[in-house]
N, C-alpha and C positions, 0 to 999 in steps of 0.2 A: 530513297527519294520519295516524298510523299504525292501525295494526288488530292483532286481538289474537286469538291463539289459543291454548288448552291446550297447554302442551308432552307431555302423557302423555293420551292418547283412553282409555288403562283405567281413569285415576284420575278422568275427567269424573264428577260429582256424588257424589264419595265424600266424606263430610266426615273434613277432619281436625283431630283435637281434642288440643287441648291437656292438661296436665296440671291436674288441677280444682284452685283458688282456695279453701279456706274453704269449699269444697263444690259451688262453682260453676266449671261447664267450660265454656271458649269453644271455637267451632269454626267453618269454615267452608269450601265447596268449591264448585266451580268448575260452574254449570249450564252455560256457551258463551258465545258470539259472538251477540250480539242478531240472529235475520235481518236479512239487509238490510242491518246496520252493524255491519260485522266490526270498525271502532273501537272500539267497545262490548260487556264481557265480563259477566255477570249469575254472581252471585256467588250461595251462599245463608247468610246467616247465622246462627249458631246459640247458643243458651245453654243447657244440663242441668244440672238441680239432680241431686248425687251425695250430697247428704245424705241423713239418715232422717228426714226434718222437712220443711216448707214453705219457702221461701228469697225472702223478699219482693226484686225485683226491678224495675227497669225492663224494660218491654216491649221487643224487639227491635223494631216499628216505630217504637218513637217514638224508640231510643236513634240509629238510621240517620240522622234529622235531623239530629244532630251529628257530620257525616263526619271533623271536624278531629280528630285526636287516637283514633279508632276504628281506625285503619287504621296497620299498621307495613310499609310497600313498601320492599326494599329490591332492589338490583342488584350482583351480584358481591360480597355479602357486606356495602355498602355504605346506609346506611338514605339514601333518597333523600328529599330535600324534597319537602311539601305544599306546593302552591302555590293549594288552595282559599280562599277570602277568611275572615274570621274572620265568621262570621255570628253575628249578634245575633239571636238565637231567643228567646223565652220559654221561661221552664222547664217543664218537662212538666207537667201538668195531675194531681193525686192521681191519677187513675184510670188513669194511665201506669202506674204500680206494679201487678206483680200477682202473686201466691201462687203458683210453683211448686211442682208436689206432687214429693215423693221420683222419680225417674225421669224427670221430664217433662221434653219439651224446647221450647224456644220459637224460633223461627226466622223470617226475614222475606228476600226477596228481594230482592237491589238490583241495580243495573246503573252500573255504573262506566268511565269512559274515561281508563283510567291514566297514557297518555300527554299530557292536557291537566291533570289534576288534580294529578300528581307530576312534579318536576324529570327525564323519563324519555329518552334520546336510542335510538330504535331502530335497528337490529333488539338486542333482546338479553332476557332472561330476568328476571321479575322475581317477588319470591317476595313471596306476601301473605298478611299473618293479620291477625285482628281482636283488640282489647284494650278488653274492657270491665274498667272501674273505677268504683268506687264509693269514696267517701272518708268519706261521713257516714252515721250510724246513723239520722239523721233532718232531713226538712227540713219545709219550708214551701213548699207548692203553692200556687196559685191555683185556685180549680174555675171553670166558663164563667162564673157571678155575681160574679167579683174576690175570691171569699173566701178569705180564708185559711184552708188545710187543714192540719196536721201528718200529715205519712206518718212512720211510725217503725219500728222493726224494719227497716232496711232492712239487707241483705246488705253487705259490705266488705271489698275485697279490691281485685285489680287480677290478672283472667284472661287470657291470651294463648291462641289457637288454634293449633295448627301450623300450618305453612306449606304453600302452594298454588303448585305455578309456575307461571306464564301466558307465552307468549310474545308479545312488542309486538314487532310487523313495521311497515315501511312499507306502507302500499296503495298501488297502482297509481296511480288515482285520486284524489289531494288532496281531502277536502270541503270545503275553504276554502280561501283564498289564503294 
């Protein structure tokens, strides 16, 4: 199993952001190496409303649930395969949505093991940004009593962060066979 380190210790948790969306910026930069499992690198996520208005949004933790398609890893210039399972999740709940004010920014913490989740062969450098998208102005939620909610106003675009390099080494020690 490999393990994973920042290629640059000056840029550790600087976020780097994208060019904004319709008014929405993605971004995202590198916290480390989970103690203890240097396989495991913790990321932090990030969305800023650049508009002069409110920007109805998905929340950054609920949007983490759906790792498939959030995440652009690529190697040597090369986008590498997800190889996470197509999870069948429920859609977010109304209350996932929520009002960004002008400036704000929203962010959630994750922790990711690149090398089990992407097609990755170590040692080598892999460069990650986040792409939230949004394709509809309005859906239909469920709230906790099955009802159906209309969320509308919703933001629409398709934002990329800059990119973050991470280096995936082998460990010493295998976690697995």
């Amino acid at each position: 199993m490999p393990g994973m380190s920042s290629t640059d210790a000056r840029a550790k948790g600087i976020t780097s952001w994208g060019e904004a969306a319709n008014d929405l910026q993605a971004g995202i930069a590198v916290i480390g190496p989970v103690q203890d499992h240097p396989e495991k690198m913790q990321f932090r996520l990030c969305q800023r409303n650049m508009a002069e208005m409110p920007l109805r949004v998905l929340e950054m933790r609920h949007r983490r649930r759906y790792p498939r398609g959030l995440y652009e890893v690529t190697v040597d210039g090369k986008a590498v395969t997800c190889q996470l399972p197509v999870a069948s999740q429920p859609d977010p709940p109304p209350l996932a949505y929520i009002f960004l004010a002008p400036g704000e920014q929203d962010s959630v913490s994750e922790t990711l093991m690149l090398a089990d989740s992407w097609d990755i062969t170590p040692p080598c450098t892999a460069k990650v940004r986040i792409v939230i998208r949004n394709e509809r102005s309005e859906i239909v939620a469920h709230d906790a009593e099955d009802n159906a909610v209309t969320v509308s106003g919703l933001w629409i675009a398709t934002a990329r962060s800059g990119a973050v390099a991470v280096r995936v080494t082998p460990l010493a020690f295998p976690l697995r066979p």
